[in-house]
Rosetta silent file (secondary structure, phi, psi, omega in degrees, C-alpha in Angstrom):
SEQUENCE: XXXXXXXXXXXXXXXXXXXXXXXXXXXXXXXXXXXXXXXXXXXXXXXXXXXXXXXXXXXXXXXXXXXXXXXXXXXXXXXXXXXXXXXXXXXXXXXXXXX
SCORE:     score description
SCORE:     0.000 S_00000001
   1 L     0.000  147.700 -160.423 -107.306  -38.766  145.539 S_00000001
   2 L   -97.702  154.614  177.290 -103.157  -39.395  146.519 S_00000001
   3 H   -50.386  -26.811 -178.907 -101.579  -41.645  144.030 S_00000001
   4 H   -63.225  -68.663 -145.823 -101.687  -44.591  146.984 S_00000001
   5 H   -73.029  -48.734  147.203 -105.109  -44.804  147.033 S_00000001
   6 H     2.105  -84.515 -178.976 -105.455  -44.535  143.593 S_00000001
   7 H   -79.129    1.054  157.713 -103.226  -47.523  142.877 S_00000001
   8 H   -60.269  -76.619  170.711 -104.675  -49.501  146.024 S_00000001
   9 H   -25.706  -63.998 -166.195 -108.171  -49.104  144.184 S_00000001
  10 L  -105.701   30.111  161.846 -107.102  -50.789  141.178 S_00000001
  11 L    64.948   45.783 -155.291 -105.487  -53.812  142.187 S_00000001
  12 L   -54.582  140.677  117.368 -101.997  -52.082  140.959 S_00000001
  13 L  -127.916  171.623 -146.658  -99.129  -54.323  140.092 S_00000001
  14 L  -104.803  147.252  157.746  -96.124  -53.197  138.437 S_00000001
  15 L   -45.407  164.914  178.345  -94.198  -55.137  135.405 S_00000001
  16 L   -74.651  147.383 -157.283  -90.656  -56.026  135.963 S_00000001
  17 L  -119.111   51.282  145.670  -88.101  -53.034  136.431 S_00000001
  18 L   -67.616  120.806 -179.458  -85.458  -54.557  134.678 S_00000001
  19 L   -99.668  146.916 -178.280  -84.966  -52.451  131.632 S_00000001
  20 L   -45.095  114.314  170.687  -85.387  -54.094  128.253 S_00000001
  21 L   -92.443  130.154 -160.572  -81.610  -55.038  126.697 S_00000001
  22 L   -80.265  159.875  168.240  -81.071  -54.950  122.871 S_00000001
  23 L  -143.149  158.032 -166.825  -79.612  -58.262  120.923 S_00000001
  24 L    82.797  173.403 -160.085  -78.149  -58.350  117.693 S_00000001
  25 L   -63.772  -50.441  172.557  -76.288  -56.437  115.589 S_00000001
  26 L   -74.734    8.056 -136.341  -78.971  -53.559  114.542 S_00000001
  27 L   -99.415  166.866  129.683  -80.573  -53.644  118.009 S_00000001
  28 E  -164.722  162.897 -152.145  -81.352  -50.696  120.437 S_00000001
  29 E  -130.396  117.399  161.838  -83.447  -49.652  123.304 S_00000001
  30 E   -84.249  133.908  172.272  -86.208  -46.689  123.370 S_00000001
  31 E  -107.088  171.678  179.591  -87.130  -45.830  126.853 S_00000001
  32 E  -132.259  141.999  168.166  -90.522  -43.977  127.165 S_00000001
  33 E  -133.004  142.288 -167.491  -92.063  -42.199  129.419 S_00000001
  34 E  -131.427  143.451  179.022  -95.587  -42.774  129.688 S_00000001
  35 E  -112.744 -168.985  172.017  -98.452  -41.168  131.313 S_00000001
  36 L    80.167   -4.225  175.940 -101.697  -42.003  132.193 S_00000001
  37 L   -77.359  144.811  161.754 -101.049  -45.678  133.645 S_00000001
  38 L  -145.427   19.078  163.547 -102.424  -45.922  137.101 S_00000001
  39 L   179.400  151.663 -178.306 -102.923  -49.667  137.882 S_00000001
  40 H   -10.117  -58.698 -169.081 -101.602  -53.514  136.870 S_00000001
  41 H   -47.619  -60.500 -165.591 -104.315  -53.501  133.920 S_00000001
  42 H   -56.258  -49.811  172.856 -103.110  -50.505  132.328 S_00000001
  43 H   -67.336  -13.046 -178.713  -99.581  -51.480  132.383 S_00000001
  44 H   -93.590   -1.313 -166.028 -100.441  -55.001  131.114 S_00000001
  45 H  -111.091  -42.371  171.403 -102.601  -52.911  128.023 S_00000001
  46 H   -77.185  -66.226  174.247  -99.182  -50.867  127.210 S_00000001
  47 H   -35.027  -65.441  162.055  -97.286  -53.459  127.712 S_00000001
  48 H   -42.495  -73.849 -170.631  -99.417  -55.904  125.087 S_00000001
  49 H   -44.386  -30.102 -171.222  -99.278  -52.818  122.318 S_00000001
  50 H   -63.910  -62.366 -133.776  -95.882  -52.222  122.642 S_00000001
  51 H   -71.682   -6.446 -170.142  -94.881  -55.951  122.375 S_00000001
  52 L   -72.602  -15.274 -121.193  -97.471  -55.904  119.340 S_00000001
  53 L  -115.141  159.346  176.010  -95.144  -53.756  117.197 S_00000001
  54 L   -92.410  137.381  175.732  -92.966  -55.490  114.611 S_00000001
  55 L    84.730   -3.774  157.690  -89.432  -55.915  115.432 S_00000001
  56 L   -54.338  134.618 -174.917  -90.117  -55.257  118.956 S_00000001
  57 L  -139.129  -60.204 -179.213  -88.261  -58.111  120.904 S_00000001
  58 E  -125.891  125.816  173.168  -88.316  -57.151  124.854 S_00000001
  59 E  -105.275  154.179 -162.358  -90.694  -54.912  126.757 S_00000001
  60 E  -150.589  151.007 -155.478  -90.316  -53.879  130.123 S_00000001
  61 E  -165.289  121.308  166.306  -93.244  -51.113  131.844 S_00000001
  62 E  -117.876  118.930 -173.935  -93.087  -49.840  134.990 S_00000001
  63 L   -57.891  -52.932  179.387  -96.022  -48.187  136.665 S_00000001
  64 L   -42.269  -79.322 -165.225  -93.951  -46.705  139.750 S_00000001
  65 L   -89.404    8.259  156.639  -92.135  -44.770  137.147 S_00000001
  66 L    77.495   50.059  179.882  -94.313  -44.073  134.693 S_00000001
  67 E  -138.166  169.207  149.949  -91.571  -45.749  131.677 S_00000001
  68 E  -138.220  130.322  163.437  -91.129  -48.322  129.253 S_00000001
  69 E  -114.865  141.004 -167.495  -88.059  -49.793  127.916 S_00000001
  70 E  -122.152  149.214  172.737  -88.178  -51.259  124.850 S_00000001
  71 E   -60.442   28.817 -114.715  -86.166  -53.686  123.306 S_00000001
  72 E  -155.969 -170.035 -173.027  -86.394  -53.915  119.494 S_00000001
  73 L   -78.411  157.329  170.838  -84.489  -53.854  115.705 S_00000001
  74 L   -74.100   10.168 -162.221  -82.778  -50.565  114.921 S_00000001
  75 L  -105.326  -33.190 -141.625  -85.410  -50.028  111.669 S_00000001
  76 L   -67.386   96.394 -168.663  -88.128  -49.902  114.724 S_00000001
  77 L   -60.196  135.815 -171.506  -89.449  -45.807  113.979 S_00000001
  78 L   -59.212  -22.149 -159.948  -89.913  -43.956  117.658 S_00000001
  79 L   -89.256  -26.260  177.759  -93.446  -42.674  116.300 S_00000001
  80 H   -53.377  -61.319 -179.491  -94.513  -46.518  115.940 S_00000001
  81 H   -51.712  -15.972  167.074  -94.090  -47.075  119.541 S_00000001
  82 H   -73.630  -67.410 -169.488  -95.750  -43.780  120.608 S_00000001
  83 H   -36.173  -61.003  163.329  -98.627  -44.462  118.487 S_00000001
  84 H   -24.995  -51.098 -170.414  -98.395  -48.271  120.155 S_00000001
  85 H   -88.789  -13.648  148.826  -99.147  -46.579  123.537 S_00000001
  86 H   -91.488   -6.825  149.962 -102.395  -44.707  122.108 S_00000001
  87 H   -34.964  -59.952  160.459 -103.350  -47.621  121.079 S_00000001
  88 L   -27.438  -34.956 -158.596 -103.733  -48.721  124.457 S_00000001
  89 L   136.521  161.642 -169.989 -106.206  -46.296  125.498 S_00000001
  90 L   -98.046   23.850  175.660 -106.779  -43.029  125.025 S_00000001
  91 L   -97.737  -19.587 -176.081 -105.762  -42.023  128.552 S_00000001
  92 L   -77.291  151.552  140.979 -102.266  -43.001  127.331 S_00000001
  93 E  -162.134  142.987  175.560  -99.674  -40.905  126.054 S_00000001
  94 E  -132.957  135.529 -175.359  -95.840  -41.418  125.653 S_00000001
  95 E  -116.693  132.748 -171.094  -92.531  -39.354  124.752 S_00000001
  96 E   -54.127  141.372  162.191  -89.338  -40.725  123.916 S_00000001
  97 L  -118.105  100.036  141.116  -86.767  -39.988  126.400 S_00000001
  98 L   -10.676  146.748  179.081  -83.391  -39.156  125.236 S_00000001
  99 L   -93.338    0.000    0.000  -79.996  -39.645  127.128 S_00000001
């Protein structure tokens, strides 16, 4: 099945693809790249885990590209936020992406 149909089928829509900006002093932004989303729901279920995480402050999940940027304190550990996106489901899985 082609990814269109796919995300036709599940009533897809995508979060806003603004990436997440840090505030404050200690602040900084993880992007992610995450697999296994394939419609609105999924990204609204990543989206909810991330935002779940302490010290998290803005999340931003895009379906098209299969990311997350996250917003959050510098103390914020990289493995909480992976773990945050198995949380989600177990169809999830996400790896920090470096610059």
């Amino acid at each position: 099945m082609g990814a269109a149909l796919a995300l036709a089928g599940c009533g897809a829509r995508e979060s806003e693809r603004a990436a997440a900006t840090p505030e404050g002093p200690n602040a900084r932004v993880v992007n992610l790249e995450v697999g296994g989303m394939v419609c609105g729901s999924c990204v609204q279920k990543v989206q909810a885990q991330l935002a779940a995480v302490p010290g998290v402050k803005k999340v931003r999940v895009s379906l098209k590209d299969q990311r997350a940027s996250v917003a959050c304190a510098g103390d914020v550990a990289d493995s909480s936020l992976t773990a945050a996106v198995r949380r989600a489901g177990p169809d999830y899985v996400a790896l920090v992406v470096r610059p």
